[in-house]
Structures are given as C-alpha cells and as structure tokens.
C-alpha positions in Angstrom: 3.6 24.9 -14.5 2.6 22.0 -12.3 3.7 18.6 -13.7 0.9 16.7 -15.1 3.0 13.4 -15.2 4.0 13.5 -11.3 2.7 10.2 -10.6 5.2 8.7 -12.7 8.2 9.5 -9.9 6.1 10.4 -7.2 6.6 9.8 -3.4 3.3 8.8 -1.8 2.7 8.1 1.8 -0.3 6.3 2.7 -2.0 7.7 5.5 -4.1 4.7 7.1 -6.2 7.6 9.9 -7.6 5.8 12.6 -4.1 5.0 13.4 -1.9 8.4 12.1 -2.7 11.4 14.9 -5.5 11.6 16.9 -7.0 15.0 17.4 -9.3 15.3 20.0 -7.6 12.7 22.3 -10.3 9.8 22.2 -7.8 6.8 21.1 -9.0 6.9 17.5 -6.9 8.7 14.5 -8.8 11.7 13.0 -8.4 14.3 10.0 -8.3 17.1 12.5 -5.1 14.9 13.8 -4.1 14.7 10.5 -4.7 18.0 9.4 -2.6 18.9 12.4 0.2 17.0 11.4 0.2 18.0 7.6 3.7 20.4 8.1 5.3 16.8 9.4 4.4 15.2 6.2 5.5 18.4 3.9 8.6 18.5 5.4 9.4 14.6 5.5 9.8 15.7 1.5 6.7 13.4 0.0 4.5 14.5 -2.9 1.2 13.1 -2.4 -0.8 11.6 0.6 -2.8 8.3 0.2 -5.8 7.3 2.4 -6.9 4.3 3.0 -11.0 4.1 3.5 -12.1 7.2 5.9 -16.0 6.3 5.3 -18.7 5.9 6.8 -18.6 2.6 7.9 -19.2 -0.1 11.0 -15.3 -1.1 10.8 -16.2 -4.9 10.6 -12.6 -4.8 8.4 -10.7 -1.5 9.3 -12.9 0.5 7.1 -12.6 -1.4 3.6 -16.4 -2.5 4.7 -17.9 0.7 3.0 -21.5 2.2 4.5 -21.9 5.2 2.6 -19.0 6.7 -0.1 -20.3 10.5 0.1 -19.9 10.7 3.8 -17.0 10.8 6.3 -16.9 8.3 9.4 -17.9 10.4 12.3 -14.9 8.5 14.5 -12.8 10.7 12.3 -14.9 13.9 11.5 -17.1 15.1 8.8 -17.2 15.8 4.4 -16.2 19.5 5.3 -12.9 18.6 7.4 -12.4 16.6 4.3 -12.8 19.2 2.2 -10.5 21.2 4.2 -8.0 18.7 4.2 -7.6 18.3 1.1 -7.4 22.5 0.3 -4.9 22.4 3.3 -2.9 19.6 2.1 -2.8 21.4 -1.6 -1.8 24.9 -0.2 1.5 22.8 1.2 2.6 21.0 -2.4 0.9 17.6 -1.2 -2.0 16.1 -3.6 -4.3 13.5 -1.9 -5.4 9.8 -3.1 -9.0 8.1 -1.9 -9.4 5.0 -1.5 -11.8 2.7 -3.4 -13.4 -0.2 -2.7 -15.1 -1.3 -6.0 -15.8 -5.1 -4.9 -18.0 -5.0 -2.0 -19.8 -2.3 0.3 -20.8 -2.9 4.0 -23.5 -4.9 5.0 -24.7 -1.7 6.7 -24.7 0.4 2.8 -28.2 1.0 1.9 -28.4 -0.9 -1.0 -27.6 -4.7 1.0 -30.2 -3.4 3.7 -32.6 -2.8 0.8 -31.9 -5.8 -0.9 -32.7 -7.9 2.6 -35.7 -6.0 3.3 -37.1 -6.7 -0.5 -36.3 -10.6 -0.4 -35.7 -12.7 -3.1 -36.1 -12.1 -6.9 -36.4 -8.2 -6.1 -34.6 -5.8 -8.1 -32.2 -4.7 -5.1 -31.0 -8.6 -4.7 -29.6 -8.3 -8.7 -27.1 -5.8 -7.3 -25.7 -8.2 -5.4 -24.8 -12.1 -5.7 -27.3 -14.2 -3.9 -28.7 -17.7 -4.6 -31.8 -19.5 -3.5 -31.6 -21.9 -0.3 -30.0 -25.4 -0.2 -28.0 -27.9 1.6 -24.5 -26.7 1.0 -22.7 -23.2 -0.3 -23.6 -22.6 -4.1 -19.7 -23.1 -4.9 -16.5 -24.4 -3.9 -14.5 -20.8 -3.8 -12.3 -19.8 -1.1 -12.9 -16.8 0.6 -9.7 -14.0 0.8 -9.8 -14.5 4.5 -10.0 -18.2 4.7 -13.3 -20.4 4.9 -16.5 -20.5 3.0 -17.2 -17.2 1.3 -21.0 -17.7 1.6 -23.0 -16.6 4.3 -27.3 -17.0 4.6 -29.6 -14.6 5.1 -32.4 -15.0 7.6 -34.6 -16.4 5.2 -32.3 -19.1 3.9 -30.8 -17.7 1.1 -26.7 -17.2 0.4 -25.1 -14.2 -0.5 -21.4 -14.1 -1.9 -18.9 -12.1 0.2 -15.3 -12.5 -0.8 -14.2 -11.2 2.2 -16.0 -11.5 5.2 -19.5 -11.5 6.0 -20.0 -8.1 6.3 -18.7 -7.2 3.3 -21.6 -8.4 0.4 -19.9 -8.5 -3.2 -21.0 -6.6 -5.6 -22.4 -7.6 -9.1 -20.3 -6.1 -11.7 -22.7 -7.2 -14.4 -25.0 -4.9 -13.4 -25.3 -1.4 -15.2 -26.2 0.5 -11.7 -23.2 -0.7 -9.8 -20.9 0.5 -13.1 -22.5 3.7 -13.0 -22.4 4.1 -9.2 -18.6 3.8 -9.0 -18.2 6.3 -11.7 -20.9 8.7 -9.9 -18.5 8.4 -6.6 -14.9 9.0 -8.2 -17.0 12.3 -10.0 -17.6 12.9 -6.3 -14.1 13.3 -5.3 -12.4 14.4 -8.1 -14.9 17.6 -8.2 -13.6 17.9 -4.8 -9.6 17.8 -5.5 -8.9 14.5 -5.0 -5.8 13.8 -7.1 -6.5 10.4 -7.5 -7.8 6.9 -6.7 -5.9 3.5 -5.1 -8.8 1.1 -6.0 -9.1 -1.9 -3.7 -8.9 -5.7 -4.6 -8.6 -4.3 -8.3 -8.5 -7.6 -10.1 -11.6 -9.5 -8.2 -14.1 -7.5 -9.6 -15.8 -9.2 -12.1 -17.0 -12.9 -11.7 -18.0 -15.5 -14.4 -21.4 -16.0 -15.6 -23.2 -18.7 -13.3 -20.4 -18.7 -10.1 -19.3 -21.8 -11.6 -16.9 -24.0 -9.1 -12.9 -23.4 -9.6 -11.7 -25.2 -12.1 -9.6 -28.5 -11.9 -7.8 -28.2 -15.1 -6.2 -25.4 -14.7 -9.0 -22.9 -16.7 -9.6 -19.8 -16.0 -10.4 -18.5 -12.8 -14.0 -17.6 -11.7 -13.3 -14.3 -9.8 -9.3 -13.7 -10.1 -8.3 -11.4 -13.3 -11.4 -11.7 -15.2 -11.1 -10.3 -18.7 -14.3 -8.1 -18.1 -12.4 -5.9 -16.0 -10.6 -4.2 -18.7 -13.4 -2.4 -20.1 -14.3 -1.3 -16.4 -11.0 0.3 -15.9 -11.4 1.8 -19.5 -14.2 3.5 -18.2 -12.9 4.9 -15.4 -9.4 5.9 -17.3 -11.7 7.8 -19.7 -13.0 9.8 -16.9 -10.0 10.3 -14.9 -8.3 11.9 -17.7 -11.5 14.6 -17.6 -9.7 15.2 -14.1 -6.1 14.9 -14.7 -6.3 12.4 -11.9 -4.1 8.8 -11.4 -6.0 5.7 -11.0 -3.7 3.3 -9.0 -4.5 -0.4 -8.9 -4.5 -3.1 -5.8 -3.4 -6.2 -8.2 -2.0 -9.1 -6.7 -1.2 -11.6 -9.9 1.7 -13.8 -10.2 2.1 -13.3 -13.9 3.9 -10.1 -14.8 2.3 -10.1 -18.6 -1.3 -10.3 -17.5 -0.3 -7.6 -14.8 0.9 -5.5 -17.5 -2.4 -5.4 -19.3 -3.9 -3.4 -16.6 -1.4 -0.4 -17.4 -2.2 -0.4 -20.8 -1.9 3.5 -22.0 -6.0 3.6 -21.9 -6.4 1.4 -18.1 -4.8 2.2 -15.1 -1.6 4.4 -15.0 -0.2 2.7 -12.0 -0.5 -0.5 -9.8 1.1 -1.6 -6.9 4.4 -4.1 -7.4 3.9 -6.9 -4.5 6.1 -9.1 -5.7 9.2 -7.0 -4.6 7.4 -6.2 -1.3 7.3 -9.8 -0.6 10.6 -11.1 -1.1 13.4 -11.9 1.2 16.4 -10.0 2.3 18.9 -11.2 -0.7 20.6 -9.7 -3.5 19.7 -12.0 -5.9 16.0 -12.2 -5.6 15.5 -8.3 -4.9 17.6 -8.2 -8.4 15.4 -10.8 -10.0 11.9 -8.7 -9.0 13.8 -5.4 -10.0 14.3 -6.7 -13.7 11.2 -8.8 -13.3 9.3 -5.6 -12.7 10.7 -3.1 -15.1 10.6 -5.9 -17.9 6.8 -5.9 -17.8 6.6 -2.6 -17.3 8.3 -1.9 -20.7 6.0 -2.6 -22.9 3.0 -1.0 -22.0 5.1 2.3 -21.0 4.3 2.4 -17.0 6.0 3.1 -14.5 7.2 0.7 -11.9 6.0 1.4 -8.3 8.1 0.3 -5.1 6.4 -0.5 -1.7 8.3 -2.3 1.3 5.2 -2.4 3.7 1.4 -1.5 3.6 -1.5 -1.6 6.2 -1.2 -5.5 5.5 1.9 -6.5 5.8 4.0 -7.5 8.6 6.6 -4.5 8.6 9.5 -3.8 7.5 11.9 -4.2 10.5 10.4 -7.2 12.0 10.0 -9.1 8.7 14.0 -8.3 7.7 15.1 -8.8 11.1 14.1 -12.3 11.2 16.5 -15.5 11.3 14.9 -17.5 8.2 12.0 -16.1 6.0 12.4 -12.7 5.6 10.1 -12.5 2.6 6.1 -12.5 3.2 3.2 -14.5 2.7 -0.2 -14.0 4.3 -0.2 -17.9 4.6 2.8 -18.1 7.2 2.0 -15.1 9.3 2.4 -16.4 12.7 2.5 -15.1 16.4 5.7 -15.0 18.5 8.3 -15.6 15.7 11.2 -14.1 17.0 13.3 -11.2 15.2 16.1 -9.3 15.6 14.9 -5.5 15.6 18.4 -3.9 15.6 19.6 -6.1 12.7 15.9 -5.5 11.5 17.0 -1.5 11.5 19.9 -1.7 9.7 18.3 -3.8 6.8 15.1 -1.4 6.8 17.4 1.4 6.5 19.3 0.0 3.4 16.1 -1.1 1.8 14.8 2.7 2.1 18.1 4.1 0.1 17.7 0.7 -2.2 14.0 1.2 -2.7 14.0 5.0 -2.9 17.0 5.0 -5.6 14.9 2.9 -8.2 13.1 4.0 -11.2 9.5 4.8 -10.5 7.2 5.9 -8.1 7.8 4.9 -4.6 5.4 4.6 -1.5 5.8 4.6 1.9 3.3 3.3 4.9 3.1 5.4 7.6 5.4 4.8 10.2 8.3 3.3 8.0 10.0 6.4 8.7 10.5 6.4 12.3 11.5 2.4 12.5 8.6 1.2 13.5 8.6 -2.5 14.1 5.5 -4.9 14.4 3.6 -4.9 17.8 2.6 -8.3 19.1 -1.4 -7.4 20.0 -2.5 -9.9 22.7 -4.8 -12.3 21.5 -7.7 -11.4 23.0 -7.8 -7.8 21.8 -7.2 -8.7 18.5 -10.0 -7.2 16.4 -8.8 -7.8 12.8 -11.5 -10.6 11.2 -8.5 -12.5 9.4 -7.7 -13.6 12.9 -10.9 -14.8 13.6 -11.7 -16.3 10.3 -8.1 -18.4 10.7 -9.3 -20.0 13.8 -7.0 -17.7 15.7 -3.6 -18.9 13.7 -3.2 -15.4 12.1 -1.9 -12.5 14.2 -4.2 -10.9 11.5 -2.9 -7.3 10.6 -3.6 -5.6 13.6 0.1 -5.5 14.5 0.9 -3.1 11.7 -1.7 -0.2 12.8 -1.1 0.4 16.0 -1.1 3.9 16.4 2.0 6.1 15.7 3.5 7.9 18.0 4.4 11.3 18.2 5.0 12.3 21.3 8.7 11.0 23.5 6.2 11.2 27.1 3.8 9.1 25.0 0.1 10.1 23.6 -2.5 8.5 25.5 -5.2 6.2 25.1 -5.3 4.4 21.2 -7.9 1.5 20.0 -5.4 -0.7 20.0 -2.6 -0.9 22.5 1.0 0.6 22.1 3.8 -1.4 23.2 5.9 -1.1 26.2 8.5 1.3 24.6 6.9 2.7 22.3 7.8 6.1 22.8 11.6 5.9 22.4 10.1 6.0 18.4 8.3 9.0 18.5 8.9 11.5 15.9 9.2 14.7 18.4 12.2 12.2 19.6 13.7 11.4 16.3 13.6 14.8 14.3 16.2 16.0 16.4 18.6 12.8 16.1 20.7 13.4 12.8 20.9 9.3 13.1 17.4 8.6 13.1 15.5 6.4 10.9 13.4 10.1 10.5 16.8 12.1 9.7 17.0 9.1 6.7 13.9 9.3 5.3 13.7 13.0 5.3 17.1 13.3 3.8 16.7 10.7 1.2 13.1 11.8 0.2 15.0 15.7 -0.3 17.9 14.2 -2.5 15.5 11.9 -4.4 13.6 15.3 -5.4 17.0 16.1 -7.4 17.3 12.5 -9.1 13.5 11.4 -9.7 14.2 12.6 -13.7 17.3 10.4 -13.9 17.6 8.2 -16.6 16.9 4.3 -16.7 18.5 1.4 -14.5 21.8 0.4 -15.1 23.2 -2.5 -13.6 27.1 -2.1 -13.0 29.6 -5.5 -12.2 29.8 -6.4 -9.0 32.9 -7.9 -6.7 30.2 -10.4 -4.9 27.4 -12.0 -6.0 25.7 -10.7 -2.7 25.6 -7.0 -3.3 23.5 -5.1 -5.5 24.8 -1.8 -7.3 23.3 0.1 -10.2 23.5 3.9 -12.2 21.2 6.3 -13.1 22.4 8.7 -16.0 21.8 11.8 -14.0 19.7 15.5 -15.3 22.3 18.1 -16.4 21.6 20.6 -14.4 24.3 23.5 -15.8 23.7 22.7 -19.7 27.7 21.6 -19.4 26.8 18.0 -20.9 27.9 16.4 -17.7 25.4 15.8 -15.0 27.1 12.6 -13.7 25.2 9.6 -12.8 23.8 8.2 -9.4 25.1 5.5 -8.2 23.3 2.8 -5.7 25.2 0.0 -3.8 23.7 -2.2 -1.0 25.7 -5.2 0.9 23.9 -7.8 1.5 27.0 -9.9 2.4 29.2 -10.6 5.7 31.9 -9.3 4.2 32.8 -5.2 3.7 33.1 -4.0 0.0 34.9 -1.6 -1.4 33.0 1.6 -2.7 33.0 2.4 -7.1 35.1 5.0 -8.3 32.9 8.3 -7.4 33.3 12.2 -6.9 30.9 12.3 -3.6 29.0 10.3 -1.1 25.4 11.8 -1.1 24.2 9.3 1.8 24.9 6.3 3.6 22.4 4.2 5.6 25.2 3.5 8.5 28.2 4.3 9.0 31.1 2.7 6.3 34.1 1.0 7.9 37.2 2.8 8.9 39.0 1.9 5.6 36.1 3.7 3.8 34.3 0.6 2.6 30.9 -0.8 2.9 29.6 -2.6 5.6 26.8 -5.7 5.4 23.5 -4.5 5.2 24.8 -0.7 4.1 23.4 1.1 1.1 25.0 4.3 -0.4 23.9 6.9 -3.1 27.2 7.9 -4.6 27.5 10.8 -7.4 30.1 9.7 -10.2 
C-alpha cells in the first residue's frame, strides 16, 4: 500500500522549468524537456517533484505573475503535456506539487482587465484593492520588492500590488476570490496533482480599511493576518477529499505564530527559512535545528529542510564566502567575492547535514551537480527586484540560469550560461564517483533506508564547532537491534576524531590519513 503520510519524510525537488531542460532547443526550459529528463530525477532517488508557476503568464516576475490557472504557458507547452507529465512522472514513483499563487494574478488575468475596462465602483474593481484618486499613495506600506506598492491606473485611480506592478493583489474579503482558489486546486488535484506549495502564504489577507503600518508595534496590516487561518482551513478540508499536502511559503520570525499554520486542521507543511538563511557555523545551524523542531512539537508537523530555492543566492557561493555566509535579501550585492572550492566542500557537508535531519527535505534544482551562482551582466538582468532596487540587487536571476546537461554544452538559454559552465553538466558528473551528483544520489538512496528513524538526538561533542547527532534506527530483522545513525559535521580548522561506530555509510570528502574528520566534512556513521 502506498504511504498516505509520505510528505512527512519526503524528498522533493523543485523543478523551476523555464530553466530545468529545454526540449525543442529554443533557449527556454519546457515539460517536453522535463518529461525527457524524468529517468534523471527517478534515479537521483527523490519522491516528489515541485513546480514552480508553469502558467500562462507574461513573465513580468518569472511566472509568479499568473494570467490564467487552467492553462499552460505556451513557452513551455500545453494542459495535455501537463497531463502527461504528471501520468509519466507517477508511472516512475515521483508525485508532483503546483504551485499557487493565492495573493495576486497578472495584470494580464482576465479579471484585472475586466476590472479596468468597468472603472470605478464596478463589481470587477471589488475583487481587487483599488482606491479613488489623490495626491499621494493611499498608505505608507512597503512593497516586497522595495518602493511604493501602489501604482495608478489611467484614470487616476491606485491599485495595491505587493509585489510589482504587474501583479494586482487580490481581495481576500471577497467570497469569489475564496471560491476561485478552491475551484483551481479542484482543478489539479482531479488531475493528479499530489499537492500544492502556495506562494507568499501569510500576505493574504489585509486589514479592513489598508490602514498605515503601525508605529507602536500593533499588528501588522498585510503580514500574518489572523483571517488567514480559516482560509487554509478551507482548503485543508478539501485537500483531505484528495489525499493531497498543502505546503506553505511563510516567512515569520516567530516560531509560535509559524506553528499555528500547521495546526492538524491548516497546512501539513511549510517551508523552514530560517535554517536556510543562516551562516556556516555550528552553533547557529544547532540553534535553528532545535529552534525548528521545538515549534514543530506541538502542533505535530514535521520539520522541512531547504538550503536554496529559486530566490536565494545558492548554496556554494553563499558558503564559500569570506564573512556573511548566511542570507538576507537586504545585502544581496554584485561582485562579492567567494571561494567556490571551499564553497564545494561546505555544500557537500550541508547536503549529508541537511539530508540526515528529521523531516522532509527539499532540494532546488541544480544543488546536485554544484552549481554556484552566475554573475548575469547588468544589462541583461531581467528580474524586476533589480529594477525596483535602483539596480543595487543582482535580483535572482543568478540562481536560474539554465542547467546544464550536456559536457559540449546545450545551446542557446534566456539567460546566459557562464564561461565554464559545462565542466558541471550532469552527463559529466554521473560518471565521476566524486561528484557532487555521485553525493546526492547516494545520500538520497541511503536516506530511503533511515527516513523512519526515530527523533534527534544530540550526542557531546569534543569542540564546540562541530555538530553530531543519532537517530534510533528501524529494526529491520525483528532482532531488537537496528542501531542508530549517526551525523557528524566539522565546522572547525581542526580534524576530529570519529564516535565509536560499526560502519562508515558516507562521507562528504575524504577523512584524514589517521581516520579522522576533516573541516567542513560530514559523515553518516551506523553504530
């Protein structure tokens, strides 16, 4: 029988297309690329496949502006090769995640061109936020991307868009939008979608009036809002008609009001940002661990693990850097240097660290060939963060330049590969036994043995910069001794000595001559 709870433990790759495998060699990702490449992903050992936006839509913001839910961008092919996909992708063990984008649709969606077209007062404008003409912006919010979240329409009137301008918000209030949303995930489901990642989870709902942000510390107009609850109540209830996972997009700084999201009747899973943004250290990646499964606890979720995203600066560059190796969308930066081969070594340690914890785990495409972040000239930068920071932002084009597959390289992409690329293509790396591919696929096939291993246990360690935790381990053989996994990861200068243990199941370098640990080396041990 199928497990019903695989979400809980899963391995889930996000699949971001326009930059995954391009199929009929025009520069842009595609599902018949992806479809192509669906034996890679089955064999690099993950359980599910998440994509982000593959909609109909003008691309003003990678996709996440949203023209029309029902229909498949033609850039990357049509509803039936979606269909197909998705039968494909379930004949091979792998069940597929959408994407939602619940806060805003495209200024190109029908309902924003109807709501211009049928001006002020109209029944189409109360699906969206707009306000009558004056001097200023209606409010003093901040948009996501920086600057005035308020654009005008030709007649004067503003219209809220907490993102850019091309990406109207949506008013929650309204009984239409609710029952729209729920119409679309009934779309999907019906069609085998395992699942839903919802976007920008917690900025749904905004307070009566668009009042101004509070100076004294009240709460906030847009962030969090307790509204939301009963949303996600609503779509739990018809998720479990499905058997299908709702996964949440929640960036909030406090773990307890994070936690009320993942009540047993919300969403089963959200992402955990906070130990994707911190530095390379043992004692803060320990502090977000417990952090993370202490507010998980309660409400009986599991904890997710992500190092990198479609977002986020990635994984080698970031760790290979001289001073902040954590991440912050406020300090992204061009040209700060990094060094990729330390970079490697602490990417691959973070993958046996990351893959080793309780939970569910995801990986973004590309983490498992190496991939550093390409520096995209300035003036073919097309990300709108860039453009909304006055040009300080790299914006996050540098993490979705297209993979590659092929060592003699694999032609034109929409944004351009760097010199080099090629040395990480995965036809290169799946036959090096050393690879960052040879890793991932190893670790993701042992994890498959461990994923029903028992709770966290942290075990004393000879230096305050090293982490190194157990597992109670499944007994296999009914003899009452299954072992234990064990997980150690120097993040010091100096070599440590390996745990008492009965085998080394993998090691993300090579250990020292005298058998012990090197810096920025993980190890899975069996005791």
């Amino acid at each position: 029988m199928p497990r019903t709870d695989w979400w809980r433990s899963a391995a889930i790759y996000q699949v971001y297309v326009r930059s995954f495998a391009d199929g009929n060699g025009d520069g842009t990702g595609d599902l018949a690329g992806v479809r192509a490449r669906l034996p890679y992903l089955a064999e690099l050992g993950v359980d599910a496949l998440w994509f982000s936006p593959w909609y109909l839509s003008p691309l003003a913001d990678g996709g996440y502006d949203v023209a029309d839910y029902r229909a498949i961008d033609p850039a990357f092919g049509t509803l039936a090769e979606a269909e197909q996909l998705l039968a494909e992708a379930r004949a091979l063990g792998l069940r597929t995640i959408v994407d939602i984008v619940p806060n805003h649709v495209s200024d190109q969606h029908p309902w924003f061109k109807a709501a211009l077209a049928a001006g002020p007062g109209s029944p189409e404008q109360e699906l969206f936020h707009f306000r009558p003409p004056s001097p200023g912006p209606p409010n003093d919010w901040v948009s996501e991307f920086g600057g005035v979240p308020w654009s005008r329409t030709e007649d004067g009137q503003w219209y809220l868009h907490l993102f850019s301008p091309e990406q109207p918000d949506l008013d929650w209030s309204h009984p239409k939008v609710r029952q729209e949303h729920e119409d679309v995930l009934r779309f999907w489901l019906e069609r085998g979608a395992a699942g839903v990642r919802i976007d920008s989870a917690a900025l749904l709902a905004k307070a009566e009036g668009l009042p101004d942000m509070p100076g004294d510390g009240g709460p906030h107009p847009f962030h969090d809002r307790p509204e939301l609850h009963e949303i996600y109540r609503s779509w739990r209830r018809l998720a479990e008609e499905y058997g299908a996972v709702l996964i949440g997009e929640i960036w909030l700084p406090d773990p307890e009001r994070f936690a009320r999201y993942l009540r047993p009747d919300e969403l089963h899973t959200a992402f955990n940002f906070d130990f994707l943004a911190r530095p390379w250290d043992a004692a803060g990646l320990r502090a977000s661990i417990d952090l993370t499964l202490a507010a998980h606890a309660p409400v009986g979720a599991p904890a997710t693990w992500v190092l990198a995203n479609h977002d986020v600066t990635r994984t080698v560059t970031r760790y290979g850097r001289a001073e902040d190796t954590g991440f912050a969308f406020e300090r992204k930066r061009f040209g700060v240097p990094t060094d990729l081969a330390l970079g490697t070594r602490r990417a691959r340690a973070a993958a046996l660290l990351t893959l080793a914890l309780p939970g569910s785990v995801y990986l973004y495409q590309g983490e498992e060939l190496g991939l550093p972040e390409a520096e995209i000239p300035r003036e073919l930068v097309q990300d709108p963060m860039h453009a909304r920071s006055g040009g300080v932002d790299p914006g996050r084009d540098g993490c979705r330049v297209p993979l590659p597959w092929r060592a003699d390289g694999d032609g034109p992409s929409w944004l351009p590969c760097p010199a080099g690329w090629p040395r990480y293509a995965a036809e290169r790396q799946a036959g090096d036994p050393d690879s960052m591919l040879a890793l991932y696929r190893t670790a993701l096939r042992l994890r498959r043995s461990f994923r029903d291993a028992g709770p966290l246990r942290w075990l004393p360690a000879d230096t305050p910069h090293a982490l190194s935790f157990a597992r109670t381990l499944p007994d296999g053989d009914g003899d009452g001794d299954g072992g234990a996994l064990l997980c150690v990861v120097n993040f010091g200068t100096q070599a440590i000595a390996l745990p008492a243990h009965r085998e080394l199941l993998l090691a993300s370098g090579p250990l020292t001559p005298e058998g012990t640990l090197p810096q920025d080396t993980a190890v899975w041990l069996r005791a």
